[in-house]
PyMOL Python script that loads the backbone (N, CA, C, O; Angstrom):
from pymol import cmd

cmd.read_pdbstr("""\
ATOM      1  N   UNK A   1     120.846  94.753 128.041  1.00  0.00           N
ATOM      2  CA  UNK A   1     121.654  95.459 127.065  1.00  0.00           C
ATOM      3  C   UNK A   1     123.055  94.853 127.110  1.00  0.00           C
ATOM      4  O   UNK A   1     123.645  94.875 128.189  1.00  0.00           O
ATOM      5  N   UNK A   2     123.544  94.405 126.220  1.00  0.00           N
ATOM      6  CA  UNK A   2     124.824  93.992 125.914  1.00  0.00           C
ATOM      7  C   UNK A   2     125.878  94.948 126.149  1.00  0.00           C
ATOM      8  O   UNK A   2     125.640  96.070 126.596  1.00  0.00           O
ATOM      9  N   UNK A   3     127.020  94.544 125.865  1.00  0.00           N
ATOM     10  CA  UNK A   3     128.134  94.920 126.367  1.00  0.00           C
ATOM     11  C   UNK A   3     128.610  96.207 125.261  1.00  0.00           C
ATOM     12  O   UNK A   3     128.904  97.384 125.469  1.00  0.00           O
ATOM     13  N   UNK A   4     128.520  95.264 123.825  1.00  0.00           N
ATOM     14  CA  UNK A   4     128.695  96.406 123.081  1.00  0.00           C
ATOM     15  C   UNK A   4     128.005  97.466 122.135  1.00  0.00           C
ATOM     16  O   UNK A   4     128.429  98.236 121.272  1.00  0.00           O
ATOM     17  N   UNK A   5     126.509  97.122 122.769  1.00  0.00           N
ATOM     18  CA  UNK A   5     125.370  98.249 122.752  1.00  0.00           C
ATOM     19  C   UNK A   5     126.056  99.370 123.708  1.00  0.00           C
ATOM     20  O   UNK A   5     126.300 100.504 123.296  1.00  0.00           O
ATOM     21  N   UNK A   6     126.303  98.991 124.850  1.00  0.00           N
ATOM     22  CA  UNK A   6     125.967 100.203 125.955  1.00  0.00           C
ATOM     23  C   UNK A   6     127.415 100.793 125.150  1.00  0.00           C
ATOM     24  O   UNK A   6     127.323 102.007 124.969  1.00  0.00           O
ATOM     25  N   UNK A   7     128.551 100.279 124.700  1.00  0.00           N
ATOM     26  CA  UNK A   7     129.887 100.930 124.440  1.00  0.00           C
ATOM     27  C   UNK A   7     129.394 101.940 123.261  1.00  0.00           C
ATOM     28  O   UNK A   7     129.753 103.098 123.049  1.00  0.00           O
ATOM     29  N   UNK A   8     128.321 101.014 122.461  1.00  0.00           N
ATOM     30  CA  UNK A   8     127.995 102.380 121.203  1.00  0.00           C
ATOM     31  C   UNK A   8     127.236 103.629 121.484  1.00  0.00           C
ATOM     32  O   UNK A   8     127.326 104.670 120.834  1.00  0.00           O
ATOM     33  N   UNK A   9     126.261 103.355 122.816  1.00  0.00           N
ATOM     34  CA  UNK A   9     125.638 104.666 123.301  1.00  0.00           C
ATOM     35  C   UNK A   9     125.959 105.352 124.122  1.00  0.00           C
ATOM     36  O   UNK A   9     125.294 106.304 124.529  1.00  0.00           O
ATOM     37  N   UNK A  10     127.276 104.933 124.619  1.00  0.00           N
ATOM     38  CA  UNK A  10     128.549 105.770 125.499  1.00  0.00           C
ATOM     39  C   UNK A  10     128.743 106.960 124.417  1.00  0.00           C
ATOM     40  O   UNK A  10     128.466 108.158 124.365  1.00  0.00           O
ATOM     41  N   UNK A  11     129.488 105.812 123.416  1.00  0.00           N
ATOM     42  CA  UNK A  11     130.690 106.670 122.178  1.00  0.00           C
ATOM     43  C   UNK A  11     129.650 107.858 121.915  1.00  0.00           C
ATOM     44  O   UNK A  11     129.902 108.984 122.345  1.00  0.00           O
ATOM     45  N   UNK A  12     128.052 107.490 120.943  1.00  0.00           N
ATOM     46  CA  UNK A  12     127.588 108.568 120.556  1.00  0.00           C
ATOM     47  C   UNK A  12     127.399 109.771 121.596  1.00  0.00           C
ATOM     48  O   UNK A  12     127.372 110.907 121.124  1.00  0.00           O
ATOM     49  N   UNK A  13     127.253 109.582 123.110  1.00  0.00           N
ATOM     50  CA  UNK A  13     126.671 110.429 123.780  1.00  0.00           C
ATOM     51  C   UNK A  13     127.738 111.256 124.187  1.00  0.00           C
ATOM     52  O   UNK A  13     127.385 112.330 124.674  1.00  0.00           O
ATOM     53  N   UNK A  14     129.201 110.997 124.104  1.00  0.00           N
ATOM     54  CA  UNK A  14     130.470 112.025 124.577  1.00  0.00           C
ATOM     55  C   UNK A  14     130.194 112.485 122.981  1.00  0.00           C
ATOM     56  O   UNK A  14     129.755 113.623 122.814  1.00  0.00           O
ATOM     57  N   UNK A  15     130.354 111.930 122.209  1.00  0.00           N
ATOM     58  CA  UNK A  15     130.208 112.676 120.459  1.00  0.00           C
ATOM     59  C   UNK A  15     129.579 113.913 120.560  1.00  0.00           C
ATOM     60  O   UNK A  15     130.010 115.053 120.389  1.00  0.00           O
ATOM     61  N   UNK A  16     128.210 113.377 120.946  1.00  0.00           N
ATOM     62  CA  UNK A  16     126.737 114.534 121.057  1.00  0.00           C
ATOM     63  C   UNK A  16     127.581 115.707 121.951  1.00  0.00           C
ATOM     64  O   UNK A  16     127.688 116.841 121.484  1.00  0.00           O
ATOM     65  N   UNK A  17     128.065 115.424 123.026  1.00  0.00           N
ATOM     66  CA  UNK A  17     128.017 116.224 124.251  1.00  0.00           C
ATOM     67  C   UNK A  17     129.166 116.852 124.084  1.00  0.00           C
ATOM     68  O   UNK A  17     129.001 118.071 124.139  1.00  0.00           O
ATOM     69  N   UNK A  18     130.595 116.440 123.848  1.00  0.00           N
ATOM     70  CA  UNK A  18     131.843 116.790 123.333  1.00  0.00           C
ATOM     71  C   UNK A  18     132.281 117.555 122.097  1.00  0.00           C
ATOM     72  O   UNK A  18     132.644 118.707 122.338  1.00  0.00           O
ATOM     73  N   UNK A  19     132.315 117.282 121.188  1.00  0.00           N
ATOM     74  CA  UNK A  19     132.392 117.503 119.496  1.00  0.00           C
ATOM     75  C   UNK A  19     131.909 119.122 119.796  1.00  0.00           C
ATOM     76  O   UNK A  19     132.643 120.054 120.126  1.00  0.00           O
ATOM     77  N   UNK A  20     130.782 119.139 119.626  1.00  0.00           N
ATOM     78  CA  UNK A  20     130.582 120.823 119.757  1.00  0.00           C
ATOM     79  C   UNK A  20     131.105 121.636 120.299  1.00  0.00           C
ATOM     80  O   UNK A  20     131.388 122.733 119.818  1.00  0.00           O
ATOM     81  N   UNK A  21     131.487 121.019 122.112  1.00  0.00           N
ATOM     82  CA  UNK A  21     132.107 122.249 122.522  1.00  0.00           C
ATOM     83  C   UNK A  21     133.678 122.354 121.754  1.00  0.00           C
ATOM     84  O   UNK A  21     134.355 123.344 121.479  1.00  0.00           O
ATOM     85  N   UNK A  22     133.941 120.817 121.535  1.00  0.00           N
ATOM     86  CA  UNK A  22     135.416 120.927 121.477  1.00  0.00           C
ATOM     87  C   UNK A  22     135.482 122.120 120.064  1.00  0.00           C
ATOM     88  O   UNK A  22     136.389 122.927 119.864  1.00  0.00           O
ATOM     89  N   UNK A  23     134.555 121.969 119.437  1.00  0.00           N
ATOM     90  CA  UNK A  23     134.834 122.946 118.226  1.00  0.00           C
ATOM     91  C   UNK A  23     134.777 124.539 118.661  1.00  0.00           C
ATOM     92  O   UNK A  23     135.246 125.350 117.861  1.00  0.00           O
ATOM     93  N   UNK A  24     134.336 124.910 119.641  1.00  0.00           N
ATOM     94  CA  UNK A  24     134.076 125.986 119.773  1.00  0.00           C
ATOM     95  C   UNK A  24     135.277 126.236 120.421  1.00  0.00           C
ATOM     96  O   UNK A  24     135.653 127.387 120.200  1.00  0.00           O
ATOM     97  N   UNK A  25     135.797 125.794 120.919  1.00  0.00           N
ATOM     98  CA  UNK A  25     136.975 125.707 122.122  1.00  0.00           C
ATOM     99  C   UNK A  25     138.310 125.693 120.859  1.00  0.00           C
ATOM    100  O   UNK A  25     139.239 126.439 120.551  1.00  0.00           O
ATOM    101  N   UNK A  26     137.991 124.944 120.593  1.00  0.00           N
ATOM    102  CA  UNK A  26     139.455 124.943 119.003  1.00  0.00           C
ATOM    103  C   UNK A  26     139.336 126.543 118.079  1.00  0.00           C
ATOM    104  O   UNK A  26     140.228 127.046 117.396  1.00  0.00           O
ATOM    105  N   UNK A  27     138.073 127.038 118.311  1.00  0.00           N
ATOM    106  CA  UNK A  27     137.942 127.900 117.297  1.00  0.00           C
ATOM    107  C   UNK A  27     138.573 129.242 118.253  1.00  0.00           C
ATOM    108  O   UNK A  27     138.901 130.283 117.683  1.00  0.00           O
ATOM    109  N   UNK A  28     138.674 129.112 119.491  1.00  0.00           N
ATOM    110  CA  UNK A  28     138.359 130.314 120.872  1.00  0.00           C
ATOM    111  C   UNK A  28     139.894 130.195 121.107  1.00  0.00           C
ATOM    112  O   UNK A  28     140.401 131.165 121.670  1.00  0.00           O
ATOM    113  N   UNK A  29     140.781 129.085 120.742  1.00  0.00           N
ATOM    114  CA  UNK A  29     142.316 128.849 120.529  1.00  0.00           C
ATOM    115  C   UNK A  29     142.752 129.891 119.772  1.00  0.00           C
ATOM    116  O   UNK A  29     143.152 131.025 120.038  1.00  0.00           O
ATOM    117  N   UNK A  30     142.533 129.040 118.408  1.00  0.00           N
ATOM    118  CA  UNK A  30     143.007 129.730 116.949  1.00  0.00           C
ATOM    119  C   UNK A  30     142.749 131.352 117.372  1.00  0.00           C
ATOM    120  O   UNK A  30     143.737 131.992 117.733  1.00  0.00           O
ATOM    121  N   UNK A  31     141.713 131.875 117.337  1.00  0.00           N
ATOM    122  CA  UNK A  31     140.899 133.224 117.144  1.00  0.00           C
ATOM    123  C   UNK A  31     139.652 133.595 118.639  1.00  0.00           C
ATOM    124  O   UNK A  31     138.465 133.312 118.807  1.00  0.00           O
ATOM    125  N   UNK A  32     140.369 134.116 119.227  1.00  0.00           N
ATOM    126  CA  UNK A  32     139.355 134.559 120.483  1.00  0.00           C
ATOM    127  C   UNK A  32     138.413 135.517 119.996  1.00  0.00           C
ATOM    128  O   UNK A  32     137.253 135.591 120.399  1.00  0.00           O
ATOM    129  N   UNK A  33     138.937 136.262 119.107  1.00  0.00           N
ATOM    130  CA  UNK A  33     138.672 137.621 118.932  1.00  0.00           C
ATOM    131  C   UNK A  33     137.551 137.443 117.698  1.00  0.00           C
ATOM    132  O   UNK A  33     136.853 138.456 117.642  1.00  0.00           O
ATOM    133  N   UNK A  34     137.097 136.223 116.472  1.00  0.00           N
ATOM    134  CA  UNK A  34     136.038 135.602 116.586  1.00  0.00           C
ATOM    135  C   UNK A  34     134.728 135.419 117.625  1.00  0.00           C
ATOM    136  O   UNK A  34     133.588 135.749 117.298  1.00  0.00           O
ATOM    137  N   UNK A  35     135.015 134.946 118.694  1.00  0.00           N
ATOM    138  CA  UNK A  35     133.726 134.289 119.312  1.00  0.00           C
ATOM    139  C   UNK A  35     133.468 135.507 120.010  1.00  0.00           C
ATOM    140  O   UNK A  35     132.287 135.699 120.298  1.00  0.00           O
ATOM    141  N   UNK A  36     134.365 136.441 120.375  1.00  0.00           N
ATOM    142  CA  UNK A  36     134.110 137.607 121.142  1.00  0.00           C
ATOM    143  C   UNK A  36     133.110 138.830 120.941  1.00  0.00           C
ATOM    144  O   UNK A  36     132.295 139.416 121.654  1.00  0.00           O
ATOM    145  N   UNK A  37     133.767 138.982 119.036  1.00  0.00           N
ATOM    146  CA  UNK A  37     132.679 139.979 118.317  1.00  0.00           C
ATOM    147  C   UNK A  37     131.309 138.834 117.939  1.00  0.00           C
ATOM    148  O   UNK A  37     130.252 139.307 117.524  1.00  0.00           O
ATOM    149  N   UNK A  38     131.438 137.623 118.094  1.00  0.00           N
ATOM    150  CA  UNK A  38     129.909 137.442 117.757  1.00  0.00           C
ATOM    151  C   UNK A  38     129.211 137.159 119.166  1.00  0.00           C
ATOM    152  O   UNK A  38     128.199 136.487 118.966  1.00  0.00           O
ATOM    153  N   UNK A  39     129.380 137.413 120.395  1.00  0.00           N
ATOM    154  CA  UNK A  39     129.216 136.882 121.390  1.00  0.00           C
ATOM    155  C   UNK A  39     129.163 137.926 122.175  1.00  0.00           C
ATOM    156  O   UNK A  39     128.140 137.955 122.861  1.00  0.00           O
ATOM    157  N   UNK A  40     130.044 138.972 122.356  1.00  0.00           N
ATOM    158  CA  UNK A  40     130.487 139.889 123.597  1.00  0.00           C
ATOM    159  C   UNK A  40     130.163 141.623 123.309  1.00  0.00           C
ATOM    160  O   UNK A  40     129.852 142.518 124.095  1.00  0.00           O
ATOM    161  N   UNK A  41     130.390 141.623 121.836  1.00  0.00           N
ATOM    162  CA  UNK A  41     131.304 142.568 121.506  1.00  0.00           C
ATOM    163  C   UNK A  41     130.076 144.228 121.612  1.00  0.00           C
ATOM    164  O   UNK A  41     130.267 145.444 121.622  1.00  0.00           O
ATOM    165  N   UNK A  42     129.017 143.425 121.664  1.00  0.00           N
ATOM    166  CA  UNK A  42     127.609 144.115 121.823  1.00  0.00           C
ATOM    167  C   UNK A  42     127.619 145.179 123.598  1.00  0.00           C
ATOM    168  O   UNK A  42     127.375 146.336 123.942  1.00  0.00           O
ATOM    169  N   UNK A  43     128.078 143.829 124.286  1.00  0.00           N
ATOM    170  CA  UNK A  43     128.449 144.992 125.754  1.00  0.00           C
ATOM    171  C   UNK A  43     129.658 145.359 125.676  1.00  0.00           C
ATOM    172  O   UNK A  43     130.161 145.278 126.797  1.00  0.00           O
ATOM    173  N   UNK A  44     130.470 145.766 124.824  1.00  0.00           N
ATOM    174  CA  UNK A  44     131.448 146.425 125.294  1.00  0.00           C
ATOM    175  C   UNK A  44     131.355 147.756 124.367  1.00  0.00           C
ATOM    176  O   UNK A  44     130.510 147.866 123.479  1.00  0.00           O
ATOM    177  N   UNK A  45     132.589 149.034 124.759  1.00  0.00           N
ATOM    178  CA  UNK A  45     132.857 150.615 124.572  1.00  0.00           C
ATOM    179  C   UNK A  45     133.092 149.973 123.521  1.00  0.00           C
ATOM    180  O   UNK A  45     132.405 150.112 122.510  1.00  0.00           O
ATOM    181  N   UNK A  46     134.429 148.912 123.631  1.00  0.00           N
ATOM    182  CA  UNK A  46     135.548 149.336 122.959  1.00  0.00           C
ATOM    183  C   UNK A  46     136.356 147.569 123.275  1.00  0.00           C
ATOM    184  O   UNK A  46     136.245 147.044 124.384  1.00  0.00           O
ATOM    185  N   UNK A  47     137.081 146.908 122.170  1.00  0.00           N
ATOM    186  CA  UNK A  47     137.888 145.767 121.949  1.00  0.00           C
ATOM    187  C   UNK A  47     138.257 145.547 123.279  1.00  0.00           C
ATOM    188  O   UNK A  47     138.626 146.658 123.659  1.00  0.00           O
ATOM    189  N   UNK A  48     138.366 144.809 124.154  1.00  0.00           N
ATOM    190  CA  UNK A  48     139.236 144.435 125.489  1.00  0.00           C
ATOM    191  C   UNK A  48     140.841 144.279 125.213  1.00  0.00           C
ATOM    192  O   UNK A  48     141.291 143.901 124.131  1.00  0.00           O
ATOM    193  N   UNK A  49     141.556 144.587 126.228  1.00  0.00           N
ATOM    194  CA  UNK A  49     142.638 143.808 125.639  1.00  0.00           C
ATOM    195  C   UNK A  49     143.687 143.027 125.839  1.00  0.00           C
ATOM    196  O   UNK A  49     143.689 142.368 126.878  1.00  0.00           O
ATOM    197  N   UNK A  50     145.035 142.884 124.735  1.00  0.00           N
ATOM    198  CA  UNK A  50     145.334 141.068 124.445  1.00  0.00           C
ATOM    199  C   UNK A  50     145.319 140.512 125.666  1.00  0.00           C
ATOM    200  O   UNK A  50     145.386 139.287 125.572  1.00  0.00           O
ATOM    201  N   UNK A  51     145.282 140.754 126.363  1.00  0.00           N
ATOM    202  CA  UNK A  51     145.671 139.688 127.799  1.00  0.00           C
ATOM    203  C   UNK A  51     144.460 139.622 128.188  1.00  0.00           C
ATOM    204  O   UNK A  51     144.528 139.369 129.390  1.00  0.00           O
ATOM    205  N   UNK A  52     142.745 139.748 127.699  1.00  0.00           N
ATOM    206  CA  UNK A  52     141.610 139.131 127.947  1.00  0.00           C
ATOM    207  C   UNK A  52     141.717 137.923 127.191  1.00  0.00           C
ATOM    208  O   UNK A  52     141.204 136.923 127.693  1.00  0.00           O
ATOM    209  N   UNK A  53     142.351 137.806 125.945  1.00  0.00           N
ATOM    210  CA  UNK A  53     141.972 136.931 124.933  1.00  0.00           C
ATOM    211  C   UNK A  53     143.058 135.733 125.106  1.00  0.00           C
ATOM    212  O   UNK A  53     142.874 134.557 124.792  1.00  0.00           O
ATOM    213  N   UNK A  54     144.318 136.337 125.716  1.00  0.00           N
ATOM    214  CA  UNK A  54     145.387 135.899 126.146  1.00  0.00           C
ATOM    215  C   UNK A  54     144.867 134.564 127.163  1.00  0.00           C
ATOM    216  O   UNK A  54     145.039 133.377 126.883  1.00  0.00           O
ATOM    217  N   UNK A  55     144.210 135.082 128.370  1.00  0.00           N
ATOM    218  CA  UNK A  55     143.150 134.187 129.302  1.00  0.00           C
ATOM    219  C   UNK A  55     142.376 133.045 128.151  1.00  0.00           C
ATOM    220  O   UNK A  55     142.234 131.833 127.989  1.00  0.00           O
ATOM    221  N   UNK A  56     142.064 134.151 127.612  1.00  0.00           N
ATOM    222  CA  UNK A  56     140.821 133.148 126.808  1.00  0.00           C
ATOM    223  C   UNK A  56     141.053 131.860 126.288  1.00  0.00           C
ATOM    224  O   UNK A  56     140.464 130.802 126.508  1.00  0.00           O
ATOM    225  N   UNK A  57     142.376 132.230 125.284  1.00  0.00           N
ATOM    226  CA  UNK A  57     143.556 131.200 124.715  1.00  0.00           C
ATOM    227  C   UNK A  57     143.383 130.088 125.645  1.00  0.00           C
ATOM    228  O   UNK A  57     142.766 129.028 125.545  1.00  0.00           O
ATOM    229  N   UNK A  58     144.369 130.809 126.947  1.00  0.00           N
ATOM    230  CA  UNK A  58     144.998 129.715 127.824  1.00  0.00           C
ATOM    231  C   UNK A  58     143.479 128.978 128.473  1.00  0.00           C
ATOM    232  O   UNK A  58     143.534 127.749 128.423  1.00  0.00           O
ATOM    233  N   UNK A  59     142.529 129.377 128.898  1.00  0.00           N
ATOM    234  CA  UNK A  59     141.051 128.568 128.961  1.00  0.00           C
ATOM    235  C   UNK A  59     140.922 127.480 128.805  1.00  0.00           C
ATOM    236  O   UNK A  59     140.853 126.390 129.371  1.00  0.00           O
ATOM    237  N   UNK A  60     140.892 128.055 127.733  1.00  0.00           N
ATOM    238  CA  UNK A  60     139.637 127.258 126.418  1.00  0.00           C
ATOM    239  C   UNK A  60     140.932 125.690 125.903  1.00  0.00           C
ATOM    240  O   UNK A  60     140.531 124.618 125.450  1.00  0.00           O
ATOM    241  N   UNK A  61     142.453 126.050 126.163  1.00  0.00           N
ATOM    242  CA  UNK A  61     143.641 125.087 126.330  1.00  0.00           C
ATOM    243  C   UNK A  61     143.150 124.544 127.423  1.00  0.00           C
ATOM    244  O   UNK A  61     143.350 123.355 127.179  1.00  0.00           O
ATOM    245  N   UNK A  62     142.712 124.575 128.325  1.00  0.00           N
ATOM    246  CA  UNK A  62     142.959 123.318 129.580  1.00  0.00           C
ATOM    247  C   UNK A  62     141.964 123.040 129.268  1.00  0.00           C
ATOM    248  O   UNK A  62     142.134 121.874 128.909  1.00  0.00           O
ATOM    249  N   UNK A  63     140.403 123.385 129.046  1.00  0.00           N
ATOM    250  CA  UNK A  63     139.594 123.029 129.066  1.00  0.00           C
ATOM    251  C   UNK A  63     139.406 121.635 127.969  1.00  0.00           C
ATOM    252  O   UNK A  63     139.149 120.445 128.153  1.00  0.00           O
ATOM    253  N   UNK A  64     139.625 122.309 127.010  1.00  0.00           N
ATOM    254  CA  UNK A  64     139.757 121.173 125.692  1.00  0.00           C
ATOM    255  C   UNK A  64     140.349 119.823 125.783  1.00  0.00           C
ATOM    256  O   UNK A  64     140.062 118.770 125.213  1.00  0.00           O
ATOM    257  N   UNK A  65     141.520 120.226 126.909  1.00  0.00           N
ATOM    258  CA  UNK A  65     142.744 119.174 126.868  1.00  0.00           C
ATOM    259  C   UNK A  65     141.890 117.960 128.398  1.00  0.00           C
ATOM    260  O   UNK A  65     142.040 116.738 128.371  1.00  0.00           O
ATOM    261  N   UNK A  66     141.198 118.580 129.370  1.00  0.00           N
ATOM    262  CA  UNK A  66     140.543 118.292 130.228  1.00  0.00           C
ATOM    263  C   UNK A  66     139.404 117.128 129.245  1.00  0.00           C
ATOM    264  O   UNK A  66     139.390 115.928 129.517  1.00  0.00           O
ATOM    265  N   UNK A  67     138.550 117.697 128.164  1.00  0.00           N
ATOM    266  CA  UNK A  67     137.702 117.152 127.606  1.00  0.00           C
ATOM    267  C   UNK A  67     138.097 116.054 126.720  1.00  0.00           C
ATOM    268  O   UNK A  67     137.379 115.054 126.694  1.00  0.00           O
ATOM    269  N   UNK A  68     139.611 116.142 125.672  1.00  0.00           N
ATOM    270  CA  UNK A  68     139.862 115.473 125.463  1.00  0.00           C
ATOM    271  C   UNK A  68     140.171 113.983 125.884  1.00  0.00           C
ATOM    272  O   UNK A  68     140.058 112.966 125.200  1.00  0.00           O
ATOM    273  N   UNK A  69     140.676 114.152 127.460  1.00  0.00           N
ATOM    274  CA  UNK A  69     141.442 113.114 128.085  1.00  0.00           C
ATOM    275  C   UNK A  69     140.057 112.895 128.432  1.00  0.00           C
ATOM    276  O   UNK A  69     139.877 111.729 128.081  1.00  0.00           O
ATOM    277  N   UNK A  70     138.973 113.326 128.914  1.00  0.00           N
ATOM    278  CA  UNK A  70     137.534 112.366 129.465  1.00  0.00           C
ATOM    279  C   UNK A  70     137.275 111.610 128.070  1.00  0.00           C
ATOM    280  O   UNK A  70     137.588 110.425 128.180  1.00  0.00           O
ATOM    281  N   UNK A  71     136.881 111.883 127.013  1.00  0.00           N
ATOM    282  CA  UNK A  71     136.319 111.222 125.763  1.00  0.00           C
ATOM    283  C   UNK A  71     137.684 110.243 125.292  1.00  0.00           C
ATOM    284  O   UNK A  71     137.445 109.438 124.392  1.00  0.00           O
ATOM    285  N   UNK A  72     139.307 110.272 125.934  1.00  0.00           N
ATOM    286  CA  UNK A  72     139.322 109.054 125.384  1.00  0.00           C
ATOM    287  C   UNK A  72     139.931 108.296 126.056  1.00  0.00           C
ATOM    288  O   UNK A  72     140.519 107.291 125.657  1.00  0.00           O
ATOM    289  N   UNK A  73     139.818 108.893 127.702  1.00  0.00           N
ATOM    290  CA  UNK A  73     140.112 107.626 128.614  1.00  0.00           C
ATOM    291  C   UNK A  73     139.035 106.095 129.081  1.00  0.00           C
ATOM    292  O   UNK A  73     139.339 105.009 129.573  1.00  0.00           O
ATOM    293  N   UNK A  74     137.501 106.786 128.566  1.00  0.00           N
ATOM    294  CA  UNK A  74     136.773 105.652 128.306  1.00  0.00           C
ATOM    295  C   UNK A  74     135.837 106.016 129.328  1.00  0.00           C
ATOM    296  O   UNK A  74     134.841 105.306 129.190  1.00  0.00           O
ATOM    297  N   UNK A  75     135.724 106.731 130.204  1.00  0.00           N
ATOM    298  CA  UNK A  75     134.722 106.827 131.567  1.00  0.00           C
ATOM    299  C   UNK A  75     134.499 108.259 131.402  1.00  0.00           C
ATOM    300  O   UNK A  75     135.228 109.199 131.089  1.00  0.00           O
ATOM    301  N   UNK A  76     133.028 108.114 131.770  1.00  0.00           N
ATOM    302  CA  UNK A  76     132.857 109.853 131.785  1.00  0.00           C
ATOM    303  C   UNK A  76     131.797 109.636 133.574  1.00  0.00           C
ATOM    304  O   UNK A  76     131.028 108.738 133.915  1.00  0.00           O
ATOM    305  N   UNK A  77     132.276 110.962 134.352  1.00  0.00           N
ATOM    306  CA  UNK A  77     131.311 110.469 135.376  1.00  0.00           C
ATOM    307  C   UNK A  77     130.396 110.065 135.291  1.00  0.00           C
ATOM    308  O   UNK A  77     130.205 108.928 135.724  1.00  0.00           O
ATOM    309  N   UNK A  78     129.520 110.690 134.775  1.00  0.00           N
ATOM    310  CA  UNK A  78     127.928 110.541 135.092  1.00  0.00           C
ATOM    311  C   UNK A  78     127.549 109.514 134.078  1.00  0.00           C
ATOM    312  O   UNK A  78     126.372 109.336 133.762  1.00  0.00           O
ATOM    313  N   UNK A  79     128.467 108.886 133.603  1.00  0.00           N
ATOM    314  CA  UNK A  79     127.645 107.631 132.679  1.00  0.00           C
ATOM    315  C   UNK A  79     128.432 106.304 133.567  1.00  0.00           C
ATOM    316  O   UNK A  79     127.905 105.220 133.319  1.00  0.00           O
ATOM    317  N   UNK A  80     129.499 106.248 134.465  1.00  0.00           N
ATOM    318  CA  UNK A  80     129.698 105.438 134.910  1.00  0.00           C
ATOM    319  C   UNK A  80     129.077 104.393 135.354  1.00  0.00           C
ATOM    320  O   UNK A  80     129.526 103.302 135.004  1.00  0.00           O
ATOM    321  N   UNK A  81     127.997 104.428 136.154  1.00  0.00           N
ATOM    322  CA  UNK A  81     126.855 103.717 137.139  1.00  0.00           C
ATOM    323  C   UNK A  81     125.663 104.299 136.300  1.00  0.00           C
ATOM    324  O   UNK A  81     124.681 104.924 136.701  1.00  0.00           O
ATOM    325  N   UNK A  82     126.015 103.924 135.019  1.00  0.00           N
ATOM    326  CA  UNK A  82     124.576 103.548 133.697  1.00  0.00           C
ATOM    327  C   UNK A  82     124.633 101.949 133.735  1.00  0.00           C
ATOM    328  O   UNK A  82     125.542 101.122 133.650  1.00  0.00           O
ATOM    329  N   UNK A  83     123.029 101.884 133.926  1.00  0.00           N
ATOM    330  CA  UNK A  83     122.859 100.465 134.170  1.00  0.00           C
ATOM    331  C   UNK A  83     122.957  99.686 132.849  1.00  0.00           C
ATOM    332  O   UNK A  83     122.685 100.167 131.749  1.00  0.00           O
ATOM    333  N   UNK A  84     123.483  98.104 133.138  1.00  0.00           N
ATOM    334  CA  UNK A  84     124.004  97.570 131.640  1.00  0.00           C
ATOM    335  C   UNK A  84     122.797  96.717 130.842  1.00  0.00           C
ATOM    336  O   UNK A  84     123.008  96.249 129.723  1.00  0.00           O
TER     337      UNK A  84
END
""", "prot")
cmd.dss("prot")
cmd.show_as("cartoon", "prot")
cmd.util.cbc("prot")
cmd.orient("prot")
């Protein structure tokens, strides 16, 4: 496998693996209180409050920013020692 085969089945496989969460994670930014009633809102009395969603915010921020910097510093662990 060539050099810039394996670079195109890198790119698609952070795409596949990345992209989704990052959308869910952008959406859990903007609007916690979205993913919560379609997700949570079933076990709870009653709305939690702002300082659950407050967490949530700040989360779903490192997390994203964590994911970002793997997809475009070029190495992701577990594809490192993919044979070429």
């Amino acid at each position: 496998m060539d050099s810039n085969t394996f670079t195109l089945i890198t790119t698609v496989a952070k795409m596949i693996f990345f992209v989704p969460i990052g959308i869910v994670l952008i959406i859990n930014i903007i609007n916690p209180r979205i993913l919560w009633e379609k997700f949570e809102s079933w076990k709870a009395a009653s709305e939690p409050s702002p300082a659950f969603f407050r967490v949530r915010r700040i989360s779903s921020l490192v997390i994203l920013a964590i994911i970002l910097y793997l997809f475009f510093s070029g190495t992701i662990p577990f594809l490192r020692n993919f044979p070429q």
